[in-house]
C-alpha positions in Angstrom: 109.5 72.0 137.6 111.7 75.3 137.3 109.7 78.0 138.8 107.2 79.8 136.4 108.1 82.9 135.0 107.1 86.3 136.0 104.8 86.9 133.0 103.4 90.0 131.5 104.8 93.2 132.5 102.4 94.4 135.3 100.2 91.4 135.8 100.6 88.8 138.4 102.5 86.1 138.4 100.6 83.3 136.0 98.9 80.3 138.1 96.7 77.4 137.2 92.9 76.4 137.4 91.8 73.4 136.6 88.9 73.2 135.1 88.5 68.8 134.1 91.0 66.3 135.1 93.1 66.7 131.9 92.5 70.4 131.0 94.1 73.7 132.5 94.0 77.1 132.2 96.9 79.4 133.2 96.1 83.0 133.6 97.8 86.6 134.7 95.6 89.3 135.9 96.5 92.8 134.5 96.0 95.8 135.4 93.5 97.8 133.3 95.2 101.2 133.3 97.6 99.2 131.2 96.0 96.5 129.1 92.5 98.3 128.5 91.7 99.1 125.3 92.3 103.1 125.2 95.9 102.2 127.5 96.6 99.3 124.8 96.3 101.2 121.5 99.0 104.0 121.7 100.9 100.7 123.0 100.9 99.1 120.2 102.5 101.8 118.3 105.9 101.2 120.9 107.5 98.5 119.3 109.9 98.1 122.6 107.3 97.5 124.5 105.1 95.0 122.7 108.5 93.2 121.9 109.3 92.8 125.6 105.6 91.9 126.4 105.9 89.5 123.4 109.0 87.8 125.0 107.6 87.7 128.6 104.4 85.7 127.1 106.5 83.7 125.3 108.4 82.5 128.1 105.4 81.5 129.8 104.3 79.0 126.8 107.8 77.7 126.8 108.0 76.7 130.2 104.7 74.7 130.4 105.6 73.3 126.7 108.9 71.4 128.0 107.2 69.5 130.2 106.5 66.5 127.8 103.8 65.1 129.5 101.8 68.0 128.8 100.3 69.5 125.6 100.0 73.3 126.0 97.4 75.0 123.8 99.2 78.3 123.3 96.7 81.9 122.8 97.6 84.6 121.1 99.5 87.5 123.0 96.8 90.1 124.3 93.9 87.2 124.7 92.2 88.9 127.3 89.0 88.6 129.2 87.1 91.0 132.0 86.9 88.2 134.8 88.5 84.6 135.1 85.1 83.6 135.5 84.3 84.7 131.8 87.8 83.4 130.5 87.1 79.6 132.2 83.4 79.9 130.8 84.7 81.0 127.3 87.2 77.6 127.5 84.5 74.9 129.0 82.1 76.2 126.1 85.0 75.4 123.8 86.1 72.5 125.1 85.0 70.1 122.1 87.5 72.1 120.1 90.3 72.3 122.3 90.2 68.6 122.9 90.5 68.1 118.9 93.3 70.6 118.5 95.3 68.9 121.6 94.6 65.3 119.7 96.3 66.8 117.0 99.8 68.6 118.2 100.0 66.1 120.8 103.9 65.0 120.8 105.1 67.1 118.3 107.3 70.3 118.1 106.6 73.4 115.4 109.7 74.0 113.5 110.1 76.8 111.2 112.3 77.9 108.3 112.9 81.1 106.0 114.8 81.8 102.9 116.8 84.6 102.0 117.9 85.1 98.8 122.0 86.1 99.5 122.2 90.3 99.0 125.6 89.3 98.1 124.3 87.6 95.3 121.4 89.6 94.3 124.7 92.2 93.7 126.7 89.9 91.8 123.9 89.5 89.9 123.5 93.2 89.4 127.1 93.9 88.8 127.9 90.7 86.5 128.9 93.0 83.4 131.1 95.2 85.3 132.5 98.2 83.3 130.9 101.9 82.5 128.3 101.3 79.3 129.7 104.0 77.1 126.3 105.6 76.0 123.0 105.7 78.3 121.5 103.3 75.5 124.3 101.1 76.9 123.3 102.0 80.5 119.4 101.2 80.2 120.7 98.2 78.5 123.0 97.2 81.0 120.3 97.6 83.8 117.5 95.7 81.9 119.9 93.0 81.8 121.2 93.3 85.5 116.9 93.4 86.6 116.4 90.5 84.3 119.6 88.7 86.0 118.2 89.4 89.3 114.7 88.2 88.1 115.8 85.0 86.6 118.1 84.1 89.6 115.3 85.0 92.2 113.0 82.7 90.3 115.5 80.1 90.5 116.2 80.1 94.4 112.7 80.2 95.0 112.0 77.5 92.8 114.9 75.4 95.1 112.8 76.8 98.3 109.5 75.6 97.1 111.1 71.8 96.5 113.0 72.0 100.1 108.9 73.3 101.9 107.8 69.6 99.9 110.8 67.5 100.8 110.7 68.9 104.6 107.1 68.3 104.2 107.4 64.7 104.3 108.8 64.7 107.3 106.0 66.2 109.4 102.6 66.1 110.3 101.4 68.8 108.6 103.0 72.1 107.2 101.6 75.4 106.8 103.2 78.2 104.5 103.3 81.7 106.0 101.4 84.3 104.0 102.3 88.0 104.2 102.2 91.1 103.0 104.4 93.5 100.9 107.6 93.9 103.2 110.5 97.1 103.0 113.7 96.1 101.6 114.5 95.0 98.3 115.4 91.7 99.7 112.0 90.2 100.9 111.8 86.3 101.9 111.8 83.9 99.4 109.6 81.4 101.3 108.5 81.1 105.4 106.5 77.8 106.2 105.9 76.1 110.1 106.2 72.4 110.2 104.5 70.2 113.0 107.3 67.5 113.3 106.6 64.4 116.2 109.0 64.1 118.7 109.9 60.7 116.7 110.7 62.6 113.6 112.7 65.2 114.8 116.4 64.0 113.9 115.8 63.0 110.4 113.6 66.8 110.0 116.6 68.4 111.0 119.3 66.0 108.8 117.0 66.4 105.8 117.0 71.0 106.7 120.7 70.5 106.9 120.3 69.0 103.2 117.9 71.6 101.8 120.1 74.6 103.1 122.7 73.4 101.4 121.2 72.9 98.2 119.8 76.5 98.7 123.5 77.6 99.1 124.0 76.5 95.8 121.0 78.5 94.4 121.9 82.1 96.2 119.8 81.6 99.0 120.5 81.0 102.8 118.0 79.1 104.8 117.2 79.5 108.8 115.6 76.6 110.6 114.4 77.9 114.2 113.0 75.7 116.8 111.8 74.1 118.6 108.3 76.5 119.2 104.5 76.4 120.6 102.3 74.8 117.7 100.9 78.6 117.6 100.9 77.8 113.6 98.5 74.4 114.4 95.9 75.9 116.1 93.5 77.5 113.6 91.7 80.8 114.6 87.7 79.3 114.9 89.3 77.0 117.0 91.3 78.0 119.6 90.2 78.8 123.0 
């Protein structure tokens, strides 16, 4: 195997304990003046930093999750404990529910998609009557009817998105939609869902997203299919480790 990468920046290089036959943990040590929780906060707040941090955790899931004979468990970024001692206690005492969660994203890949609705056409829509209304009556008018256009066609693209989440659906073990908040721009995503796809139903996933994103093409909206990722989407809060 490739040599593991360097990890967080400022901890050591990640290594392995074994704690059963068939489970292991792989920890970093970092240094407190960093990672404690008064260095952490202000932290947060540099979105450089927690991007590169992001990326160098990232690349340490990845590199244990190619190996196909070996179903990684990935933890949130920032999972910390105070000793390794309390971090190998906290997973034996969890054991039960790591077992069930590794039963279940066992030989599958996490795919994701997101749809856009096309700015280009969101302005089409906008500008469809073209021309200067004459009077602001006409004006108002004109822009009820351009929000109304933009309305109707939103609606329809992410009526499109909703049947392309239940036809890629089929194709995977289970699917999860991704819930968020209010986001800037006036162009928010139509839909974001994860899918858990088995190795064995990989091609025909990705033939059938080929299909979808085109159909979406034809409704205003682009689709993105990105993957292969960490099940980070599969492994439910209570349960993971």
């Amino acid at each position: 195997m490739a040599r593991v990468p360097a990890g967080l920046p400022g901890g050591t290089q990640p290594s392995a304990h074994q704690l059963t036959p068939s489970l292991w943990l792989i920890t970093s040590d970092v240094p407190i003046d960093l990672y404690g929780p008064e260095a952490l906060e202000p932290r947060l707040r540099d979105l450089d930093w927690v991007s590169a941090t992001a990326v160098a955790h990232e690349a340490v899931v990845e590199h244990f999750s190619r190996t196909r004979t070996v179903t990684v468990v990935p933890m949130k970024l920032f999972t910390m404990f105070t000793s390794l001692e309390k971090a190998i206690d906290d997973v034996a005492r969890g054991r039960t529910a790591i077992e069930r969660i590794i039963r279940r994203i066992a030989g599958c890949e996490e795919w994701g998609i997101r749809v856009m609705r096309r700015p280009a056409a969101a302005a089409a829509q906008a500008d469809g009557n073209g021309g200067r209304p004459r009077s602001g009556t006409a004006f108002l008018a004109a822009r009820k009817q351009a929000r109304d256009a933009t309305a109707l066609a939103r609606a329809a693209a992410a009526a499109r998105a909703d049947q392309a989440f239940t036809r890629l659906r089929r194709y995977a073990k289970d699917a999860r939609l991704r819930q968020h908040g209010p986001e800037p721009g006036s162009n928010p995503p139509i839909l974001e869902a994860a899918f858990l796809v088995t190795a064995a139903k990989v091609a025909v996933f990705k033939a059938e997203a080929r299909r979808q994103a085109a159909a979406l093409a034809a409704a205003g909206a682009d689709m993105q299919l990105t993957g292969p990722w960490p099940a980070y989407n599969f492994v439910d809060a209570g349960e993971r480790a």
